[in-house]
N, C-alpha and C positions, 0 to 999 in steps of 0.2 A: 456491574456485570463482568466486567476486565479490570482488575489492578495487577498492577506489576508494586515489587516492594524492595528495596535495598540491590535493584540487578546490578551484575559486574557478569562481565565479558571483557576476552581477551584474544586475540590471535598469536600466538608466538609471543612477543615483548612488548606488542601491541594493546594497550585497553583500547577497548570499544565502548564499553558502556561500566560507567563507573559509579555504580551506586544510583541507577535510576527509581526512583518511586515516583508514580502515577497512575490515575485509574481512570474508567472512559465508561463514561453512563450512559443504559440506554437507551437508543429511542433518539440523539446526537449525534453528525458527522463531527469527529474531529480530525482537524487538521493537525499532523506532524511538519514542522518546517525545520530546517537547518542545513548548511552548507555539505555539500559531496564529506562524505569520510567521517560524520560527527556523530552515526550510530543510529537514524531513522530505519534504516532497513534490518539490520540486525534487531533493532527494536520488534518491529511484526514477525521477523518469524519466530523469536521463540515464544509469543501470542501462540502462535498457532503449533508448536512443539517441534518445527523444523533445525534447530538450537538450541543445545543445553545449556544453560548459566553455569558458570563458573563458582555463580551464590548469589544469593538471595530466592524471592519467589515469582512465579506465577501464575494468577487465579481465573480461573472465567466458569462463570456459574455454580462456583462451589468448587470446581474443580481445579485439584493442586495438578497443573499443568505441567512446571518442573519435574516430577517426580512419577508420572505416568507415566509405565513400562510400554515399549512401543506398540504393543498389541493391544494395548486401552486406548492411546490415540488418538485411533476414528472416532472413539465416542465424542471429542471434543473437536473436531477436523470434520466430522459432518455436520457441526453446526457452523462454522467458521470458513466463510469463500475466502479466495485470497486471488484477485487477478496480479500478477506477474508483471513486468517492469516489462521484458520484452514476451509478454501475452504466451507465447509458451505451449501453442499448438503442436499437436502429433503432425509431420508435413505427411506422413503416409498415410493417416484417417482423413476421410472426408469429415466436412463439418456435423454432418450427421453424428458422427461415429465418435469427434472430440466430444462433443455434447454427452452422445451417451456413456464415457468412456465412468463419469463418476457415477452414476448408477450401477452399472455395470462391476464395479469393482468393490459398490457396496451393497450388491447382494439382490438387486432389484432385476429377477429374470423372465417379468412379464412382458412382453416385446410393446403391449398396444399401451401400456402406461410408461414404458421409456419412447413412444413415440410423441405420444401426446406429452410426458416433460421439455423431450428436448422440442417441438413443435410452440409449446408456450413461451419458453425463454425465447427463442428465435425472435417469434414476432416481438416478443415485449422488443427486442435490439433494435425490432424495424430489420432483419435480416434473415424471416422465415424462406423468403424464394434461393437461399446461399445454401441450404442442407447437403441436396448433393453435389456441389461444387468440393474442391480441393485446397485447403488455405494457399498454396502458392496462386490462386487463383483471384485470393482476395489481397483487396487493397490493406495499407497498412492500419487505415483506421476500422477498416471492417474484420481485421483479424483480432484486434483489441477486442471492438462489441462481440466478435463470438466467445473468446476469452472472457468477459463479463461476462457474458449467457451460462458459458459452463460454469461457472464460479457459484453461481444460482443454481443449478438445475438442482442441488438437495435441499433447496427452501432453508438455508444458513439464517441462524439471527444475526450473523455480526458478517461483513463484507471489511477486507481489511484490502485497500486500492494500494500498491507499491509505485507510486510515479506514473499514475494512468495518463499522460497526456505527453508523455518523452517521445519524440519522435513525430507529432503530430502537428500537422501546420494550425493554426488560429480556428477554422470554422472547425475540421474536426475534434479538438481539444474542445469545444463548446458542446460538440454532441455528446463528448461523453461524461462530463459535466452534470448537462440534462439527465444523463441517464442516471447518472449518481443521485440526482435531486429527485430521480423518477423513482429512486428502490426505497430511498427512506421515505417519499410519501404514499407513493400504494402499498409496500409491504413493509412500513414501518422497519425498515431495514439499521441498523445501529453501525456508523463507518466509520474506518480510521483511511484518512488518506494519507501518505506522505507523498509529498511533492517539494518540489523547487518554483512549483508556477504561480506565481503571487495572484494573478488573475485568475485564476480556475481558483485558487483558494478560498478566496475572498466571498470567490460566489457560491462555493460548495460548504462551507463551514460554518458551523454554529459554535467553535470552542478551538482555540489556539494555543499550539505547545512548541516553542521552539527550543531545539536543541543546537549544542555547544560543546565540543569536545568532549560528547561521550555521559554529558549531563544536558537534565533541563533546566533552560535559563530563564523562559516566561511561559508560563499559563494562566490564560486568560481568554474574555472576548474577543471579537475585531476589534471594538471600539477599544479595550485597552492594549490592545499589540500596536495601536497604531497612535498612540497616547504616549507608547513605554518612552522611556526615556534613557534605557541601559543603550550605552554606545554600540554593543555588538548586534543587541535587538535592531538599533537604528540603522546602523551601515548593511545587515542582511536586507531589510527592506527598502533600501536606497540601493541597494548594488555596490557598493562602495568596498573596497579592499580596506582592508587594517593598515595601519602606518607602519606597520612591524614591514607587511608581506611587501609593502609596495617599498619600502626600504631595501630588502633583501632582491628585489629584481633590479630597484634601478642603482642598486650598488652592483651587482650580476653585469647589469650589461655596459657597466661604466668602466669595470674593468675587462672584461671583453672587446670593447673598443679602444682601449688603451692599448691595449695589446695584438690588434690590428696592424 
């Protein structure tokens, strides 16, 4: 459904993604892992065509994604939600109005079928009595579920989650979990998650890819992420810093105290 093939990205002097090839089949949440700064996020948007590559491709459903003129798109962006890292609500629309804001801008101006869309994603969130409420109204984790909600409301095959549980204390991070495990088994929903949360992982994924300075370093199951045996696979899932970085701090503050 989604391959990516030979990607390179760069910022400035910066590479980001250096020769990524991988694909994600569907009907499977996969998990994206890897440390702050290693290219998971830059990875989803140009899934979704919010980034150009530098080189190489990207495919989703036949569609050469890289190379879509920006007015073609939507064709691939209505099938593809993407909830946002900080969720990414309008604060001057009420929730009603975020809901309806992706209908609305793709063309759908029947009022009683954008009521009853944005009405069914609601409840699915468990947050149909929030409509006419105002996001500064909603709690942190209720801003997220409406953020999921709207990500749905054009019936997407593919939900791509950018750090859905950042900022969320333990019980909320479980709800939206659920709701992840709730899109792929009632509407058969296909996910990429990236996160940092080894726990929401574990329990949302069926297929593991961790990335590494701008490449992938393992793909695989749980049971073989948790198997691998590559040192950087190891110390990401033990928390553990590199001998380099914790070298480079406690030589930092050795000479900072020296010089006290």
């Amino acid at each position: 459904m989604i391959r990516v093939a030979r990607l390179r990205k760069r910022f400035g002097r910066l590479p980001v993604l250096k020769g990524v090839d991988v694909s994600f089949a569907a009907g499977q949440t996969t998990v994206v892992l890897g440390p702050s700064g290693c290219g998971k996020s830059v990875l989803l948007k140009h899934i979704v065509g919010l980034l150009r590559p530098d080189a190489g491709e990207v495919w989703f459903d036949g569609h050469r994604v890289d190379r879509l003129p920006e007015a073609d798109l939507g064709i691939v962006r209505r099938q593809i939600g993407f909830l946002f890292q900080m969720s990414a609500l309008f604060d001057s629309l009420s929730v009603a109005d975020n809901l309806a804001f992706p209908l609305r801008e793709h063309g759908v101006t029947d009022e009683a079928v954008v009521h009853a869309r944005i009405t069914r994603v609601a409840t699915m969130v468990g947050l149909a009595s929030t409509l006419q409420q105002m996001p500064a109204e909603l709690s942190g984790g209720q801003r997220k579920r409406i953020a999921l909600a709207r990500a749905i409301v054009l019936d997407p095959k593919v939900m791509l989650y950018d750090e859905p549980t950042t900022g969320l204390d333990p019980i909320r991070s479980d709800i939206i979990n659920e709701l992840i495990l709730k899109l792929k088994r009632e509407l058969r929903m296909t996910g990429i998650v990236v996160t940092h949360d080894l726990q929401s992982a574990f329990k949302v994924g069926d297929r593991f890819i961790l990335m590494h300075d701008g490449a992938i370093r393992f793909e695989g199951s749980a049971a073989e992420l948790r198997a691998c045996e590559d040192p950087v696979v190891k110390r990401f899932l033990q928390g553990e810093a590199s001998p380099e970085e914790l070298a480079e701090i406690r030589g930092q503050s050795g000479s900072t105290l020296g010089t006290s």
